[in-house]
C-alpha positions in Angstrom: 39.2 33.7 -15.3 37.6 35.1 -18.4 37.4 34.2 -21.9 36.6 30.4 -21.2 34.0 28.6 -23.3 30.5 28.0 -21.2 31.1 24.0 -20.3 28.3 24.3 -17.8 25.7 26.2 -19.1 22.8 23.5 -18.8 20.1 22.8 -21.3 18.3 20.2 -22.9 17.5 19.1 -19.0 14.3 18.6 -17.7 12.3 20.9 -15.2 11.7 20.1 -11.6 8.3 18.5 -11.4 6.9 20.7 -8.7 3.8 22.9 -8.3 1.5 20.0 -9.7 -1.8 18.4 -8.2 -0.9 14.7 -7.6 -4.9 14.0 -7.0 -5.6 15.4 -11.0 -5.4 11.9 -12.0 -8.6 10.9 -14.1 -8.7 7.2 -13.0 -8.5 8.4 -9.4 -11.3 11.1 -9.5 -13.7 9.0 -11.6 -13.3 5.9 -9.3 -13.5 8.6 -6.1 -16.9 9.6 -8.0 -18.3 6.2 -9.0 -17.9 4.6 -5.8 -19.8 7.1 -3.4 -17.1 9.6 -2.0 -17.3 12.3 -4.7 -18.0 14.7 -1.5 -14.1 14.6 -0.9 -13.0 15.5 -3.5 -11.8 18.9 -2.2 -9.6 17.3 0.5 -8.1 15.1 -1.7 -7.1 17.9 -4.4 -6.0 19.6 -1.2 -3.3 16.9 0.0 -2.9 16.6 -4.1 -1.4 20.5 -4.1 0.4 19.7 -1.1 2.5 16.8 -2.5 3.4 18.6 -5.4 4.8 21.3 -3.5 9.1 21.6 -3.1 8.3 21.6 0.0 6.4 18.3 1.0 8.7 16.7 -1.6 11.5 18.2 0.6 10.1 16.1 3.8 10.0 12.8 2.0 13.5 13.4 0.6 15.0 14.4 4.1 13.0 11.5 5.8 14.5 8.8 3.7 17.7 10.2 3.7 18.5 10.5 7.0 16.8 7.2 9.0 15.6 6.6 12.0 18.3 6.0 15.2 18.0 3.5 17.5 19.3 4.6 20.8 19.2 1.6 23.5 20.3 3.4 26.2 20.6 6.7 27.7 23.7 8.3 28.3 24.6 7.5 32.3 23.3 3.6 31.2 19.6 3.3 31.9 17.6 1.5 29.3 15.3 3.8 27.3 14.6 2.0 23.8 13.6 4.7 21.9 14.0 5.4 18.2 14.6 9.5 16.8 13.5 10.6 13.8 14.5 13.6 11.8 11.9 16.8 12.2 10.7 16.2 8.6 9.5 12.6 9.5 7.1 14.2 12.2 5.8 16.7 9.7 4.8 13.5 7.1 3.2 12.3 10.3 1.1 15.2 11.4 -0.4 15.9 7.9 -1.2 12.4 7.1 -2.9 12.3 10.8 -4.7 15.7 10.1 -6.0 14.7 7.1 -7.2 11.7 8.3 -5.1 8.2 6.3 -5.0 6.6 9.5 -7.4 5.5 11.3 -10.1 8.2 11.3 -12.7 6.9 8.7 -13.7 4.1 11.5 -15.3 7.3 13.4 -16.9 8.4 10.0 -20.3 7.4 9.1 -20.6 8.7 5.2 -20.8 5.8 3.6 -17.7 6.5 1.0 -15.7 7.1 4.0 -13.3 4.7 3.5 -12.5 5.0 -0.3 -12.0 8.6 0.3 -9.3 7.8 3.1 -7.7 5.4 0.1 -7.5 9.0 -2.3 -5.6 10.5 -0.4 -3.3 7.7 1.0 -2.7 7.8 -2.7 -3.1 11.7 -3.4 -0.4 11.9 -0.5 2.6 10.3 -1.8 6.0 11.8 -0.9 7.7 8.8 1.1 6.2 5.4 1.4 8.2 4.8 4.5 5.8 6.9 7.0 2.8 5.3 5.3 3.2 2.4 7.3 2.5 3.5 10.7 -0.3 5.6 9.0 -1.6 2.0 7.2 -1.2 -0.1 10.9 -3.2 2.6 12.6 -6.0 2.2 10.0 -5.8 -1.9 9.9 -5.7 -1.8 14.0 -9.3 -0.6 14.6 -11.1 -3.7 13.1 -9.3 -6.2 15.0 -9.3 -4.2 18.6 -13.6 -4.6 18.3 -13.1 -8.3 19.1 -12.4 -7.3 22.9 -15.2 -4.4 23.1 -13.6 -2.8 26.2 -10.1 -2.2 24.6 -11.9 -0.8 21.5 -14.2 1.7 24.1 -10.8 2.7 25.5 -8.7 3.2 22.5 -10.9 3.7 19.5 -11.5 7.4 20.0 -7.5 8.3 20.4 -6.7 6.2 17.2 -9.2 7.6 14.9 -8.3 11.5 16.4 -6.7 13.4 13.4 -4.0 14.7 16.5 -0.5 13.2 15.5 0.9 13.0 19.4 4.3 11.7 19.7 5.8 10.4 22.5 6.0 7.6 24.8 3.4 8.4 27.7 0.3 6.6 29.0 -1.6 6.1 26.1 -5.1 7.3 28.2 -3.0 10.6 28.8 -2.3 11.3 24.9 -4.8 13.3 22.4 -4.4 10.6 19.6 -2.4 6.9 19.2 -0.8 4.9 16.2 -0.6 1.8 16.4 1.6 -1.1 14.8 1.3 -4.6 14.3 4.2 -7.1 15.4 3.7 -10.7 14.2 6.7 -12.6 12.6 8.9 -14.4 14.2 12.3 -15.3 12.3 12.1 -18.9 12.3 8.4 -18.5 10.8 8.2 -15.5 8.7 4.3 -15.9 7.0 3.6 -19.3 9.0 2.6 -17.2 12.2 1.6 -20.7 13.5 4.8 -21.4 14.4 5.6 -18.4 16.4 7.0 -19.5 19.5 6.4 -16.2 21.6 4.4 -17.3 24.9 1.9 -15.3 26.5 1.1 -16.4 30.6 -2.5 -15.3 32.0 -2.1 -13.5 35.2 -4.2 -12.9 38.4 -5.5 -9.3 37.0 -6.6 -10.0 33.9 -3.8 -9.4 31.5 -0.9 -11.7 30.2 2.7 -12.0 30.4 5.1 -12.2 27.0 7.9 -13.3 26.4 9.8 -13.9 22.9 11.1 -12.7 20.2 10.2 -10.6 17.1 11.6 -10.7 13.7 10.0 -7.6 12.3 8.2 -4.4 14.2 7.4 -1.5 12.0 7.4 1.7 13.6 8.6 0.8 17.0 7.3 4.4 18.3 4.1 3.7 18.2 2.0 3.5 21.3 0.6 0.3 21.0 1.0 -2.7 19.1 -1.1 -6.1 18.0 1.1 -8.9 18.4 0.5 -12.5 18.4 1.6 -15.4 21.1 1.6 -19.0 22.2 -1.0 -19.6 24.5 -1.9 -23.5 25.7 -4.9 -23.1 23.2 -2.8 -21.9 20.8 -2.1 -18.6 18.7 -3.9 -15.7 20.2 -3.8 -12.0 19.5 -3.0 -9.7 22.0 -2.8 -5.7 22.2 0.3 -4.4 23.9 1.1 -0.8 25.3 5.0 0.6 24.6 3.8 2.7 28.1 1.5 1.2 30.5 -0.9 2.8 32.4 0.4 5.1 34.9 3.6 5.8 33.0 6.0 3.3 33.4 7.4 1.8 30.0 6.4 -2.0 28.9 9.1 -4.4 28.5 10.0 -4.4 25.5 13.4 -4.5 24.1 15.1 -3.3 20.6 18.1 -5.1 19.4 18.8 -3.3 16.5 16.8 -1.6 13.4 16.6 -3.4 10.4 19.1 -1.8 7.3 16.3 -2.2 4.5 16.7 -1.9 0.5 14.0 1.0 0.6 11.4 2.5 2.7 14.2 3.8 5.0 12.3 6.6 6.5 10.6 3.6 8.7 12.0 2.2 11.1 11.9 -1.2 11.4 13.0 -2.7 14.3 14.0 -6.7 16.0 12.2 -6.9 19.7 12.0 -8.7 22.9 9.4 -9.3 24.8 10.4 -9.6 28.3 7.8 -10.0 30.5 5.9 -7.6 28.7 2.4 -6.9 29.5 -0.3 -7.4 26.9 -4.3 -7.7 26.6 -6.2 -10.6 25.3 -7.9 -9.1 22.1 -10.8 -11.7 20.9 -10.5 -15.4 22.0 -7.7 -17.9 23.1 -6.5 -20.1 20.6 -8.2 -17.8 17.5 -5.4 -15.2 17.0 -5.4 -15.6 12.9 -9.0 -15.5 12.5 -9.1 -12.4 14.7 -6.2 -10.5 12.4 -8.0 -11.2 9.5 -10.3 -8.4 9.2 -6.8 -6.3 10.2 -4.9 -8.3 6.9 -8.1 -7.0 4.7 -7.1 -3.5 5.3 -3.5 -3.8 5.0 -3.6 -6.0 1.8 -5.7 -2.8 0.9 -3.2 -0.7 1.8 -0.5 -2.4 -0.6 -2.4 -1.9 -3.7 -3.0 1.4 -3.0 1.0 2.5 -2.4 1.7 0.7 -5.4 -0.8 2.1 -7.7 0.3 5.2 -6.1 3.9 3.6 -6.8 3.1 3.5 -10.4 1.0 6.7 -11.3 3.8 8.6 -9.5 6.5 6.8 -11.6 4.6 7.4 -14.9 3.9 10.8 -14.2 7.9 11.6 -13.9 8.6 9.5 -17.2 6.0 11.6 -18.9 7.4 14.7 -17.3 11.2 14.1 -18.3 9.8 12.9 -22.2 7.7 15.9 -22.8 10.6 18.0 -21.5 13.8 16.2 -23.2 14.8 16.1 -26.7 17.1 13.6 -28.5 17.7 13.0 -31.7 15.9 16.2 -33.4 12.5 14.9 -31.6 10.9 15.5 -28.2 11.0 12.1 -26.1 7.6 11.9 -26.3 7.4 12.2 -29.7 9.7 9.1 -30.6 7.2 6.3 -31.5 9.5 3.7 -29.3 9.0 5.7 -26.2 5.3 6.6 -27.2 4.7 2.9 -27.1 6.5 2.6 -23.6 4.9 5.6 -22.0 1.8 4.2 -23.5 2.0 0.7 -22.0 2.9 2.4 -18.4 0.1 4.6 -18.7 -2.3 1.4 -19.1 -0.6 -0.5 -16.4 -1.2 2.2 -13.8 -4.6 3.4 -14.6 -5.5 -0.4 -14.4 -3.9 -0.6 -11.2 -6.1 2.5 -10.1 -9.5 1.6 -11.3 -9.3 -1.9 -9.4 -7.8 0.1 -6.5 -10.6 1.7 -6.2 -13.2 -0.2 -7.2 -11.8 -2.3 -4.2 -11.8 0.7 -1.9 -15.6 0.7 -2.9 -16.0 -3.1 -1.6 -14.0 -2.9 1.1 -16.1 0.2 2.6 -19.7 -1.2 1.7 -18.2 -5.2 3.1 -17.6 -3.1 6.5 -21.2 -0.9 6.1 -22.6 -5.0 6.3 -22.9 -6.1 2.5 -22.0 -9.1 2.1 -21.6 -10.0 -1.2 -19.2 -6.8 -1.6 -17.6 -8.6 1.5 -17.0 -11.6 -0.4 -16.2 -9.7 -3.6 -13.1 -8.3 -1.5 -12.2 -11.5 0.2 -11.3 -13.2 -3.6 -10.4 -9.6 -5.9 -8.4 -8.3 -3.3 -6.4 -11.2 -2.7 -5.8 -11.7 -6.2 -5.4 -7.9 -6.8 -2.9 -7.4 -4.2 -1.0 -10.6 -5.9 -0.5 -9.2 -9.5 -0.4 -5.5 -9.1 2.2 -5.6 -5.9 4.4 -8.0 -8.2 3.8 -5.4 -11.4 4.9 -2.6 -9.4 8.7 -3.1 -9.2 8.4 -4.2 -13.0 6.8 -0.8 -14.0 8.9 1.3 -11.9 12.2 -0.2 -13.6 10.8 0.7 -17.0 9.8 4.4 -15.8 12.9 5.0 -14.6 14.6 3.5 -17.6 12.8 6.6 -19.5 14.9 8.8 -17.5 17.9 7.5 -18.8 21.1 8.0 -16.3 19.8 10.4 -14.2 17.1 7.6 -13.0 20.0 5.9 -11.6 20.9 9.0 -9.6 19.5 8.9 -5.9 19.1 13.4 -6.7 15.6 12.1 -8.9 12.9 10.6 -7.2 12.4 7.0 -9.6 15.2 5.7 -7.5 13.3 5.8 -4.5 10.4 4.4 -5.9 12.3 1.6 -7.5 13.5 0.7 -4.3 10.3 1.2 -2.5 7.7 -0.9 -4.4 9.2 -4.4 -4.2 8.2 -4.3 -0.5 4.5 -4.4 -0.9 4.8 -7.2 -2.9 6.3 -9.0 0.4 3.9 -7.4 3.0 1.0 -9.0 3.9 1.9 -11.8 2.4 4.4 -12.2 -0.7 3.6 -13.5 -4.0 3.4 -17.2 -3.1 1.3 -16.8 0.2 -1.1 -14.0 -1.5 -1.8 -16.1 -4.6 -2.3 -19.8 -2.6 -4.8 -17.4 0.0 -6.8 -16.2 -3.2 -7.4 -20.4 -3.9 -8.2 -21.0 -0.6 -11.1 -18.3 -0.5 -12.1 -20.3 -3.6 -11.8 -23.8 -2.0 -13.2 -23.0 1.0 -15.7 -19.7 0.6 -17.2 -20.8 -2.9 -19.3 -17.9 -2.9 -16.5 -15.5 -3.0 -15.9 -16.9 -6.1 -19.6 -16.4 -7.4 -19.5 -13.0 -6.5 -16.4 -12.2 -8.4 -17.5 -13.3 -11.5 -21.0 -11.9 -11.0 -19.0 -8.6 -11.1 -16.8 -9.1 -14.4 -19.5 -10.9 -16.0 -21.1 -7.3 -15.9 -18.1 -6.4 -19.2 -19.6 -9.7 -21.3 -20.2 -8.8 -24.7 -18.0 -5.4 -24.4 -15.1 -6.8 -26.1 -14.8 -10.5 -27.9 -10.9 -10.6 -26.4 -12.3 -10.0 -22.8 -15.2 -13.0 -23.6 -12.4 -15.0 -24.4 -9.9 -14.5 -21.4 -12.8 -15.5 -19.3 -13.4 -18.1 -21.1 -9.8 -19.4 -20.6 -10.3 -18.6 -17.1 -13.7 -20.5 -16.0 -11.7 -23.0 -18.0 -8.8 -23.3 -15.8 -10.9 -23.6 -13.0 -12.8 -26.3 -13.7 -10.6 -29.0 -12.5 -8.4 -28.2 -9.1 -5.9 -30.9 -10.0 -2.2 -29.7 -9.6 -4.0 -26.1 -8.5 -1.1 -25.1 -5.7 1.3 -26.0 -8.9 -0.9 -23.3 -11.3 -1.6 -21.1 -8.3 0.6 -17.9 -9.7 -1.3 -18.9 -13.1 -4.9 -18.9 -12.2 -4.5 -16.1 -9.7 -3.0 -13.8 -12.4 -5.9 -14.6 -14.9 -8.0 -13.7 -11.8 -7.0 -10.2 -11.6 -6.2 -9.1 -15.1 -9.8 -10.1 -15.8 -10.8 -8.2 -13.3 -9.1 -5.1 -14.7 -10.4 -6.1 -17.9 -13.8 -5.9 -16.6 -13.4 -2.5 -15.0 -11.6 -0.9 -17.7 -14.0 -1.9 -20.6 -16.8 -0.2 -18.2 -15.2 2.7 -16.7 -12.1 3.9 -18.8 -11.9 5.3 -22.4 -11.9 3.0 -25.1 -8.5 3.7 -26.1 -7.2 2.4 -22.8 -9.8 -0.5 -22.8 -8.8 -1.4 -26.0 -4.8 -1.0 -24.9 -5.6 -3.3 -22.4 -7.9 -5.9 -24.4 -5.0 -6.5 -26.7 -2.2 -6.6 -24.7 -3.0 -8.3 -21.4 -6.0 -10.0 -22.5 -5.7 -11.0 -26.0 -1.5 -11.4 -25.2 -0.5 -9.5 -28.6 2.5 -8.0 -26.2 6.4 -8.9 -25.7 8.1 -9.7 -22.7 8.8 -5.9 -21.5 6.6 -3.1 -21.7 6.3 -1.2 -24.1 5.5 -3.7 -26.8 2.1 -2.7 -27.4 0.8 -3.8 -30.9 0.3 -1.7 -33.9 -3.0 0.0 -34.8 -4.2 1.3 -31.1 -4.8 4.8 -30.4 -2.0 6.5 -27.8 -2.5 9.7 -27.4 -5.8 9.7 -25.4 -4.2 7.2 -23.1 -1.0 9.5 -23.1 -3.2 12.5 -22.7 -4.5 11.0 -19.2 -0.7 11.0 -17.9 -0.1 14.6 -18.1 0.2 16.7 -15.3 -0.2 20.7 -15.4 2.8 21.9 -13.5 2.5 25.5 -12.0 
């Protein structure tokens, strides 16, 4: 028909975000510079222009939207256990392999190795759910060198940038991933009181049996677990194939029908008589995972800075792009102040994520007081930022009005994503009591932290007085499990203080002084005072989009 008025001609709607480098973040390429890995900086503008492509944003959609199947059983009845993935899934796989997030900076000597592998994990940030196979594979490698002979045999197929799926002999493949498989239901964080048993036999190796609550990407070719032994919880290293082909015994019950990160399967096993390794000593499984808990911890903060810049980036997008009320979005001084206050929370996310990424690869190159640095700022890090993250991603998404709430834009996913890395590793409770333990029992962690934000003294009188208020709160341990979330977060916001006031511009030191620091702020973001300067920090949250 002719002659009807145009109900549908769309405008006043914002452009797709696509043809943008993700990497062009200047609290990510400043931090990549300061802490030793400026070198790769053309690989990680290279993943950058990858993940703003349709394309790449195409695979992390189709991942996430059509999960993982379990299928138990073949289809004349034998037992196979295998889980199939969508062809997009694979392709996440292979480029994060080739470009080397998993476990490949363990073969690389530069020193900056590491923090450059924590650029691109966040550089490469599509779908969160295939970063978890990617993040095992990395945490695996430090934990295998407590049995030297496993670590001889595996070490050079985990850190091979070849992304080899399938379940064969592991000695037969051109490159591994790993996964980790720990909790047990009726323990959850308390791996203490797993109940999985593990039975030395004749040749060496050990028999399992039991019962796992939660394994993450149960196609991977190997997995740490942990197991009852008479001297207690010990680590062990178990093949899905064993050598000479035949499969493991290990059993899926079902997949796990998670709130977000969907692309990932995660998976309920038996053990059942499965064969496994002995990886460090009997009786000393925790203390041999801890290294292994470093990296992952890592791993959180980075996904949900990633979580954040990602989520302020599309809020900036759709308010620079959107009018309402005669105005531009982004030039309404109530959404200014919001965009503003996200801004701040993500770039201090970012600078401590990488100033962390610094420690964590100088602790491993044998300094120790960067090593005990990490132990306490990471802890506490991983504690606030992972709980911010959710927070800030509700608030982005807000900026997108309704069509945030519409699973066709991309701040869905990311609000449904981020509350998980608050729980991994260790959720709020377990991360901030672990942050007063270092202090309890490693004293000198807690020397070298504030050695480091001691460096920002005399920068700003607000920052002089939240640490103040913090050596003050530490002073007497009495009722400290009861103030734990308290002292913990007054760890890492003045750590961020620190970092910001030295590294950032003063308009997003300042931001952050008065706000998180000197507590002029409401209840939600988006309530910074009066009198600051926005539009550098507002400047640092644009993207060019080709």
């Amino acid at each position: 028909m002719t002659g009807l008025p145009g109900t549908h001609e769309v405008f006043n709607q914002v452009p797709p975000l696509v043809g943008h480098d993700t990497a062009a973040d200047p609290a990510l390429l400043e931090g990549l510079e300061r802490e030793g890995a400026g070198w790769a900086a053309p690989e990680v503008h290279e993943l950058g222009r990858l993940a703003g492509t349709a394309e790449a944003q195409g695979w992390g959609r189709l991942a996430e939207r059509v999960p993982p199947r379990l299928h138990t059983h073949d289809r004349y009845g034998n037992r196979v256990d295998e889980v199939e993935y969508v062809p997009a899934y694979h392709q996440l796989m292979e480029t994060a392999v080739g470009h080397g997030l998993h476990a490949a900076p363990w073969a690389d000597e530069r020193p900056g190795a590491h923090v450059a592998r924590a650029a691109k994990f966040y550089a490469w940030s599509v779908d969160a759910g295939h970063g978890c196979p990617i993040s095992m594979t990395y945490a695996v490698v430090p934990a295998l060198r407590a049995n030297p002979e496993l670590a001889a045999r595996f070490e050079p197929l985990l850190t091979n940038r070849t992304y080899d799926f399938g379940l064969r002999d592991p000695e037969t493949k051109s490159g591994l991933i790993a996964g980790m498989s720990m909790t047990e239901k009726q323990g959850g964080s308390d791996v203490r009181a797993n109940t999985t048993t593990a039975t030395p036999q004749a040749d060496g190796t050990y028999v399992l049996r039991g019962h796992k609550w939660f394994t993450s990407a149960p196609m991977s070719d190997m997995f740490l677990t942990l197991a009852q032994t008479p001297a207690g919880v010990t680590c062990f290293l178990v093949p899905r194939v064993l050598p000479g082909g035949e499969p493991n015994a290990m059993r899926f019950l079902r997949l796990k029908d998670k709130l977000g990160n969907k692309s990932n399967a995660s998976s309920e096993i038996e053990y059942d008589a499965a064969v496994g390794w002995l990886v460090g000593e009997e009786g000393r499984g925790v203390r041999t995972i801890v290294e292994m808990v470093n990296m992952t911890r890592l791993d959180c903060v980075i996904g949900t800075s990633m979580g954040m810049r990602t989520a302020l980036v599309q809020a900036t997008h759709h308010a620079r792009h959107r009018s309402a009320f005669g105005k531009l979005l982004v030039e309404q001084p109530a959404m200014r102040n919001v965009l503003a206050d996200l801004a701040v929370e993500s770039e201090a996310a970012t600078t401590a994520m990488m100033r962390l990424a610094g420690a964590n690869d100088r602790a491993i190159r044998g300094d120790e007081g960067e090593a005990a640095l990490r132990r306490l700022a990471l802890a506490a890090t991983k504690y606030y930022v992972c709980k911010r993250g959710p927070i800030h991603a509700a608030e982005a998404l807000e900026c997108l009005g309704g069509n945030g709430y519409i699973e066709d834009f991309d701040a869905a996913r990311i609000y449904r994503e981020l509350p998980l890395l608050s729980i991994w590793e260790g959720s709020g409770n377990v991360a901030a009591l672990d942050a007063l333990r270092a202090i309890a029992r490693e004293p000198h962690t807690l020397d070298a932290y504030f050695e480091e934000v001691s460096l920002a003294s005399g920068a700003d009188p607000r920052f002089d007085e939240a640490l103040a208020r913090l050596q003050k709160e530490l002073t007497s341990f009495d009722d400290i499990e009861l103030r734990a979330r308290r002292v913990v977060e007054q760890l890492a916001l003045v750590f961020q203080g620190s970092l910001l006031l030295r590294h950032a511009p003063s308009a997003v030191a300042d931001a952050f002084c008065a706000s998180r620091l000197a507590r002029d702020w409401g209840g939600a973001l988006g309530t910074l005072p009066a009198g600051l300067d926005l539009e550098p920090i507002l400047e640092r949250a644009v993207v060019d989009v080709g």
